[in-house]
C-alpha positions as CSV (number, residue, x, y, z in Angstrom):
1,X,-16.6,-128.1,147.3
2,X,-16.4,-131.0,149.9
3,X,-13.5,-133.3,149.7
4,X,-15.9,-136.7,149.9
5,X,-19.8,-135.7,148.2
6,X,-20.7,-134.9,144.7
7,X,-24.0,-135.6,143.0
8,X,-22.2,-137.7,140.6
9,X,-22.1,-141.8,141.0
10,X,-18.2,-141.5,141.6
11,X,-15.9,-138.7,142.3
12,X,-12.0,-139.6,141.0
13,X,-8.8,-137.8,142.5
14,X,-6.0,-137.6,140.1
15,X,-2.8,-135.7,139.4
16,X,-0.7,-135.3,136.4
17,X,2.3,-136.2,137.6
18,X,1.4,-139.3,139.2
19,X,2.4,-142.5,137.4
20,X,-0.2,-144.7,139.1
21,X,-2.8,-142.0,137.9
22,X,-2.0,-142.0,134.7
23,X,-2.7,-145.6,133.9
24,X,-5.7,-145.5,135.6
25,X,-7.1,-143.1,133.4
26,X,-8.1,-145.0,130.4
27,X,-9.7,-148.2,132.4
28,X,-11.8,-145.3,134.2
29,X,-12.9,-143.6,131.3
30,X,-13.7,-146.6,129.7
31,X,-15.9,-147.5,132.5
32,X,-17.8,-144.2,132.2
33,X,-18.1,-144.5,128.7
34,X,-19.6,-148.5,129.1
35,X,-22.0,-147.4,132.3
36,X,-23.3,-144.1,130.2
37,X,-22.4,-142.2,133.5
38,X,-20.3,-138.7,134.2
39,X,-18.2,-139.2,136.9
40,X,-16.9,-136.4,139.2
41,X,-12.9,-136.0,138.0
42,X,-11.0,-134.0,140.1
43,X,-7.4,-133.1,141.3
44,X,-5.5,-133.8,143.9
45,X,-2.2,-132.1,143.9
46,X,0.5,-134.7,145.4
47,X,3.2,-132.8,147.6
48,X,5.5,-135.4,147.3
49,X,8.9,-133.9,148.8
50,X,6.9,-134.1,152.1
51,X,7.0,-137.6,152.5
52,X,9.4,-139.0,149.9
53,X,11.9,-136.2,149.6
54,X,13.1,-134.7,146.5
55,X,15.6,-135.3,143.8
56,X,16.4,-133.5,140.5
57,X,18.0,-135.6,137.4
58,X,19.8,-134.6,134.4
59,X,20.5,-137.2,131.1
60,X,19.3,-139.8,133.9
61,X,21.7,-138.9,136.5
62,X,20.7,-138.1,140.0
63,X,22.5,-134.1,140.2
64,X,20.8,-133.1,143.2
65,X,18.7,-135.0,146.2
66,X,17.3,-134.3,149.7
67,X,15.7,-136.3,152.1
68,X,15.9,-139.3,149.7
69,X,17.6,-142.7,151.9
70,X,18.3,-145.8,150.2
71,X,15.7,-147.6,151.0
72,X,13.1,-144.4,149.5
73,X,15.0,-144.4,146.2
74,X,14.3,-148.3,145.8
75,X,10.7,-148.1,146.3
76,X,10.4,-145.3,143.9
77,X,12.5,-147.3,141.5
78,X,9.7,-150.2,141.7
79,X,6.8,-147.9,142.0
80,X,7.9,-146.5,138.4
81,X,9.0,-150.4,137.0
82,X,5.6,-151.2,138.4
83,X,3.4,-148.7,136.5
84,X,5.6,-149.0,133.0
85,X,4.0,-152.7,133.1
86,X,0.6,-151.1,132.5
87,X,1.6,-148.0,130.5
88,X,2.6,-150.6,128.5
89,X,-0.1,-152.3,128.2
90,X,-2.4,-149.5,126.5
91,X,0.6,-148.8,124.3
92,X,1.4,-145.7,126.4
93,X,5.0,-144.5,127.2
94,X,6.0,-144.1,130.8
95,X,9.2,-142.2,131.2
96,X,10.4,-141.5,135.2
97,X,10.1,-137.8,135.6
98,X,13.4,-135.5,135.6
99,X,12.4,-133.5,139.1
100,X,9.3,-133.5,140.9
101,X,6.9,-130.9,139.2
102,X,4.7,-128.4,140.1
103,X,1.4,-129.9,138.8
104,X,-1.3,-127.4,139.9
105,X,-2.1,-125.8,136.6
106,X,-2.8,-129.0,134.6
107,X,-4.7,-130.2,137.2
108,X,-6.9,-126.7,137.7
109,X,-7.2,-127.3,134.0
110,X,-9.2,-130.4,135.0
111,X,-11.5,-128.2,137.2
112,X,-11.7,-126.0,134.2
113,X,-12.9,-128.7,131.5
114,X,-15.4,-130.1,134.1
115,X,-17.3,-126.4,134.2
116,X,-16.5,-125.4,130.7
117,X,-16.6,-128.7,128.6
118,X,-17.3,-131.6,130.1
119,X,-17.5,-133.6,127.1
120,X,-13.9,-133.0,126.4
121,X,-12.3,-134.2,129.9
122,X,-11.0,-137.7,127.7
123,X,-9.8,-135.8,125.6
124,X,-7.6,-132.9,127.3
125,X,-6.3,-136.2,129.8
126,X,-4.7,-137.0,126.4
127,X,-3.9,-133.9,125.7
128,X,-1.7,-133.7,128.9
129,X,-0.9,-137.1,130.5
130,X,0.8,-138.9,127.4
131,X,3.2,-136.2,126.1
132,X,3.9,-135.6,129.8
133,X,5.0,-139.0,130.8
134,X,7.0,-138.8,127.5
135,X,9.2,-135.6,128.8
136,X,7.9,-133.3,126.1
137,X,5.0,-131.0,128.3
138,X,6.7,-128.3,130.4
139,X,3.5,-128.5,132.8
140,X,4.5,-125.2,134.9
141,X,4.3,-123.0,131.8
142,X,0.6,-122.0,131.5
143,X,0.8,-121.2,127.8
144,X,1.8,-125.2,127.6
145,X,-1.4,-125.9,129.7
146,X,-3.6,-123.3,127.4
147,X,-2.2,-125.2,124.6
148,X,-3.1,-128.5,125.6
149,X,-6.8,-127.2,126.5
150,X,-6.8,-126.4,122.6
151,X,-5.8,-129.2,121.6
152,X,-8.3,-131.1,123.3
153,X,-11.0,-128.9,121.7
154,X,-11.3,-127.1,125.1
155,X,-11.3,-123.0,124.5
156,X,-8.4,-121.6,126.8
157,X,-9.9,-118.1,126.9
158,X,-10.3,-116.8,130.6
159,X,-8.2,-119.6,132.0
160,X,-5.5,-117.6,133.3
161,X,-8.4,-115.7,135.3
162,X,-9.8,-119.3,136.3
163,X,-6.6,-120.0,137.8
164,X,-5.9,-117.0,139.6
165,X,-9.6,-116.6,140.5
166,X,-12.0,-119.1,141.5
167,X,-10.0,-122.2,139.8
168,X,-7.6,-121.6,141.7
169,X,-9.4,-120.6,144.6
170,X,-11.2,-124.6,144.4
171,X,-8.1,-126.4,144.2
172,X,-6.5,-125.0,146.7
173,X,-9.6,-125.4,149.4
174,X,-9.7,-129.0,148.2
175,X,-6.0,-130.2,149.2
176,X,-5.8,-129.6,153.2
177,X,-9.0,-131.8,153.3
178,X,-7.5,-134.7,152.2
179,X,-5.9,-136.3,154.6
180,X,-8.3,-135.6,157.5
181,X,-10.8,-137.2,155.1
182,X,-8.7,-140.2,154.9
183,X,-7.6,-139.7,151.1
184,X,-3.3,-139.8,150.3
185,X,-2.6,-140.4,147.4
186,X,-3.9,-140.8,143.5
187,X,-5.9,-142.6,141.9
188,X,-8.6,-142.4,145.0
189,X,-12.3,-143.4,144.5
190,X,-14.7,-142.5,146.0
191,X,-18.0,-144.3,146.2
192,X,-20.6,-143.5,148.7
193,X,-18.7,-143.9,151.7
194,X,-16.2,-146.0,150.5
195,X,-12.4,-144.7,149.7
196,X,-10.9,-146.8,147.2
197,X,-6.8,-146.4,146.0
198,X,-6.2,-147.8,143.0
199,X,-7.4,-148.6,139.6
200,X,-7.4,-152.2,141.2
201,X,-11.0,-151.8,142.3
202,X,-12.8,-150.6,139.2
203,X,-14.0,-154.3,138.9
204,X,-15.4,-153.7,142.1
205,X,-16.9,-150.3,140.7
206,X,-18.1,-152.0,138.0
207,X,-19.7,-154.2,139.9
208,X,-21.4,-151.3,142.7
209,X,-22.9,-149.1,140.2
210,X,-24.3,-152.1,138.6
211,X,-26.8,-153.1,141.1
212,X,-24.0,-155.3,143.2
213,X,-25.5,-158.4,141.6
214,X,-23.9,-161.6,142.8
215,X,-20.6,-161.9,144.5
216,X,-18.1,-159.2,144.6
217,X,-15.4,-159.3,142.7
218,X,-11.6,-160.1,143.6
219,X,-9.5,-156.8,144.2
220,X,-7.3,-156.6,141.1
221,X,-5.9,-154.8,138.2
222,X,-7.6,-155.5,134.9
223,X,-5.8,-156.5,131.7
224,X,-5.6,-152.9,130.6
């Protein structure tokens, strides 16, 4: 799997325990749905103690942080204020995370709806993002993963061997490409041979697969 072609119109990179992922998910399966495309969905696992550190909370309280300055904790403090205005919006709870999670086996899960059940992906994204963001999904337990694949009407048989086997096996050739393809962080878009961040250019999405009629729109976040 290359990091930057697909046959699809649009490839998305998510991860579950991104916050700026998560409310982009709705807006971009709403597009999907009002275009009567299939996009390519895929993950991209962040490893975010690289480059912001790590810290580890308990009943809100900081109990244990490394490579965290003052200055990192504030922009993380923002990032998070930032995305609970649009979690808000769709009604959706956004609570900062207690440590910084090992998301690989939700996000193989996504790998495994795509080739199993495409016409679930909306609904095991529900099935995982919401209660997550809401501290109730223990996302490193695979049995919690499993269960969320039921729920979303997705069978769960063989995807332990998915994960240890060729699932796995995709992920993890996907995430060194990234950054020499020029892709950091979640949401990322790509269309043709443009890299978009951010469900702030979906209008301009919108407006690409379309037929590009008119003017292109302004770069900015819809309502939702």
């Amino acid at each position: 799997m290359h990091v930057l072609k697909s046959d699809a119109p649009l490839i998305i990179y998510i991860d579950i325990k991104s916050p700026y992922a998560f409310v982009a998910v709705r807006p971009t399966l709403a597009l999907e749905a009002e275009l009567g495309l299939q996009f390519d969905w895929r993950p991209l696992t962040l490893d975010i103690p690289s480059y912001l550190g790590s810290a580890e909370k308990k009943k809100g309280k900081v109990v244990a942080s490394k490579g965290r300055s003052q200055r990192t904790w504030n922009a993380i403090r923002y990032s998070y204020r930032d995305a609970r205005r649009y979690a808000e919006r769709q009604g959706l709870i956004l609570k900062g995370t207690e440590k910084i999670w090992d998301s690989r086996l939700p996000n193989i899960g996504i790998l495994w709806v795509m080739q199993t059940a495409r016409d679930r992906l909306g609904a095991y994204l529900e099935a995982v993002y919401p209660p997550f963001w809401r501290r109730e999904l223990d996302i490193e337990d695979i049995s919690v993963v499993e269960g969320c694949l039921n729920a979303a009407g997705v069978s769960a048989v063989g995807f332990a061997d998915f994960v240890s086997g060729t699932g796995g096996a995709q992920h993890d050739q996907l995430q060194p490409q990234f950054h020499p393809a020029g892709i950091y962080g979640v949401p990322t878009y790509i269309l043709g041979d443009d890299i978009l961040f951010g469900r702030e250019h979906i209008p301009y999405i919108r407006w690409a697969l379309t037929g590009r009629n008119g003017p292109a729109p302004d770069i900015a976040y819809e309502i939702a």
